[in-house]
KEDO-358157 format. One record per residue (C-alpha): residue number from 1; chain; x, y, z. Coordinates in nm, 2 decimals. Example, Ala and Ser with C-alpha at 12.3 -4.5 7.8 and 13.67 -1.06 7.14 Angstrom:
residues 2
    i  ch      c1      c2      c3
    1   A    1.23   -0.45    0.78
    2   A    1.37   -0.11    0.71
//
This chain:
residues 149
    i  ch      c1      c2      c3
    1   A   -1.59   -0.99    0.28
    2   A   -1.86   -0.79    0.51
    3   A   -2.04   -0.57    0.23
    4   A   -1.91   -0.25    0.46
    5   A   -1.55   -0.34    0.44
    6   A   -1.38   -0.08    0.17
    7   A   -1.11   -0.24   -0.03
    8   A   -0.78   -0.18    0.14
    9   A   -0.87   -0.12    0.50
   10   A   -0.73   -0.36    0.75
   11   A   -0.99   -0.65    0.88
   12   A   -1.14   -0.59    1.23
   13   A   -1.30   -0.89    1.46
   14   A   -1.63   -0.80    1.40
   15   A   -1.55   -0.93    1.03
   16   A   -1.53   -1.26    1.10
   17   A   -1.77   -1.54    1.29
   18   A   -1.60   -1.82    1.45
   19   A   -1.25   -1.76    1.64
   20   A   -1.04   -1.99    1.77
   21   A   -0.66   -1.94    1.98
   22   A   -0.31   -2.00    1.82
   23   A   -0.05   -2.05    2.02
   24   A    0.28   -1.95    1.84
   25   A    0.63   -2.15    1.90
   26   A    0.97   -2.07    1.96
   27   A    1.02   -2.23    1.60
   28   A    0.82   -2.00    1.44
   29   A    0.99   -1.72    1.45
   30   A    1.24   -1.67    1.21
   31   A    1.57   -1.46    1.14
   32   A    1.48   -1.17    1.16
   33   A    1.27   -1.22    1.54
   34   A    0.92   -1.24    1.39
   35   A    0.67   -1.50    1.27
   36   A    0.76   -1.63    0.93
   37   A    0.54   -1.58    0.61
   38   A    0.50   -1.94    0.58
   39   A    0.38   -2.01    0.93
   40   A    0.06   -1.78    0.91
   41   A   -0.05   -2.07    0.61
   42   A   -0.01   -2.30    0.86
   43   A   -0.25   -2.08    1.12
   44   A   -0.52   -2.04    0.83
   45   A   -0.50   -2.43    0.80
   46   A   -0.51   -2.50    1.16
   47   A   -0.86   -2.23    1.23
   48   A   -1.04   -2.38    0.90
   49   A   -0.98   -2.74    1.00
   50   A   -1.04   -2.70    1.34
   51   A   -1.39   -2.54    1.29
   52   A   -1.41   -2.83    1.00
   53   A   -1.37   -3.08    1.28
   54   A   -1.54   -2.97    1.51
   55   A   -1.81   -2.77    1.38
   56   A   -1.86   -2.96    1.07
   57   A   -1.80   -3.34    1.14
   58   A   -1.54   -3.38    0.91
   59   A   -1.38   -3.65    0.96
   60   A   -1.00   -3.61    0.85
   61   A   -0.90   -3.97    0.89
   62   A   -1.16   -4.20    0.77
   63   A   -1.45   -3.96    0.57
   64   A   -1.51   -4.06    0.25
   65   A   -1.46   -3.71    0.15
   66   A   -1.19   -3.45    0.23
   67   A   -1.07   -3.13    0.12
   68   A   -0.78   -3.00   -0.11
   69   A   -0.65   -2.64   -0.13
   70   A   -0.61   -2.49   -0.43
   71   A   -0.61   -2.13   -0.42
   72   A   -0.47   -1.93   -0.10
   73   A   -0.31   -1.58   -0.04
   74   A   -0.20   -1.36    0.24
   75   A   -0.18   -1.00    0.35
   76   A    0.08   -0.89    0.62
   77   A   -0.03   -0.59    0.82
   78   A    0.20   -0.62    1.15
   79   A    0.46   -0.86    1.24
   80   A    0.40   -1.07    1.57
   81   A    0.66   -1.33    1.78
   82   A    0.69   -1.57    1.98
   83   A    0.53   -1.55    2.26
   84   A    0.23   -1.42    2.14
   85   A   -0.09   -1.51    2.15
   86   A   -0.32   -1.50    1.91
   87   A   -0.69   -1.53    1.77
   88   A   -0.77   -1.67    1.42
   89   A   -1.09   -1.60    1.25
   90   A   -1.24   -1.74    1.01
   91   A   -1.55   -1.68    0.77
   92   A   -1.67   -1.87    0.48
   93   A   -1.65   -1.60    0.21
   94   A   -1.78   -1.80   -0.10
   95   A   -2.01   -2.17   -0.11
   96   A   -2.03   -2.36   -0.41
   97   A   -2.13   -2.69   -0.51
   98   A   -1.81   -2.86   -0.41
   99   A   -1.59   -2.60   -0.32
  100   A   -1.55   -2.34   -0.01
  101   A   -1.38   -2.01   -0.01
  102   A   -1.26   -1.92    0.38
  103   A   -1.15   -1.62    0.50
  104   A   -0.93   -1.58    0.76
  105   A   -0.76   -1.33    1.01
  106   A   -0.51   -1.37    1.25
  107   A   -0.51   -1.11    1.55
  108   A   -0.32   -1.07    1.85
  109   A   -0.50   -1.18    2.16
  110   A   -0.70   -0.85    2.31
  111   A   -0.68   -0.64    1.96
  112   A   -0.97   -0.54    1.75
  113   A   -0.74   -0.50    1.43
  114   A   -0.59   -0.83    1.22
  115   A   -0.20   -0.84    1.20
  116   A   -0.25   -1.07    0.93
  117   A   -0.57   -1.14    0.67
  118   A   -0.58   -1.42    0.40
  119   A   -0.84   -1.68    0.21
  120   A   -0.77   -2.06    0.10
  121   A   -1.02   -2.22   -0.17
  122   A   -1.12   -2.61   -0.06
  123   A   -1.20   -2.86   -0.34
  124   A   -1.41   -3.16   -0.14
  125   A   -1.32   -3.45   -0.32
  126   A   -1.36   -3.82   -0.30
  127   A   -1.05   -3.96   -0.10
  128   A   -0.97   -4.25   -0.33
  129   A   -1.09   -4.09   -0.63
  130   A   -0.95   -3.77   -0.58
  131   A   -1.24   -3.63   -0.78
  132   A   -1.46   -3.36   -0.72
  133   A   -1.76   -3.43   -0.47
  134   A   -2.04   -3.22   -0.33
  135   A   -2.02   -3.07    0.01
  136   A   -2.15   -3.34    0.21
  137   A   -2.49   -3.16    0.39
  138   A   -2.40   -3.17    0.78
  139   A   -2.08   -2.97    0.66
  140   A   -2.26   -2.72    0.44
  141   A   -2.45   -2.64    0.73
  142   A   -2.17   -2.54    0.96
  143   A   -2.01   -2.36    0.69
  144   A   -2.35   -2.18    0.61
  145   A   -2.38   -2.05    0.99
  146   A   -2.04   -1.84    0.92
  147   A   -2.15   -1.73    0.56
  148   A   -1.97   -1.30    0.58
  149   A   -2.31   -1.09    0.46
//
């Protein structure tokens, strides 16, 4: 969290360091004509592993080490539907040995002001194993660039 963000004030763009489009679904909509609770875990997911990916070099399928969620939360600040369009963006709030705090925000496409703000804590771990591992260093890195101040 940017050192000049007071508690309880709604995230702007400026807050976060890498963005990346969503495109919502007809699906994800629910009920009551807006995007489901659930679904925005599913956005924080897709903007961390894509900069993972693709930033980072992790490699999801056949890396030796991968990384397990164990903490997440999320704060609704205005509903959005399908069609919209939207921006997700991510910083890494916290860096430890083996594990990665993100934070994320979800904003419509053209607005300054998130609709949506949450974290997710990533264990890395050693796939078969399943225990703990240190950040491999080419991912640290990436994460590093994206560091909030």
């Amino acid at each position: 969290m940017s050192a000049s963000k007071e508690k309880n004030t709604t995230g702007q763009r400026q807050d976060y360091r890498y963005f990346t489009e969503i495109t919502t679904r007809w699906h994800d909509n629910d009920l009551y004509g807006h995007v489901n609770n659930v679904t925005y875990y599913s956005y924080f997911d897709t903007v961390a592993n894509t900069y993972l990916i693709e930033r980072g070099g992790l490699d999801i399928h056949n890396g030796q080490t991968i990384g397990l969620v164990v903490n997440s939360g999320c704060s609704y600040h205005a509903a959005i539907a399908f069609p919209d369009q939207l921006d997700g963006g991510l910083r890494i709030n916290r860096i430890g040995n083996s594990s990665v705090e993100y934070g994320i925000g979800i904003f419509k496409k053209g607005q300054m002001t998130a609709v949506a703000e949450g974290h997710f804590v990533h264990v890395f771990v050693d796939r078969e194993t399943r225990k703990s591992t240190p950040i491999p260093d080419a991912l640290r890195s990436a994460l590093a660039l994206i560091l909030a101040e």
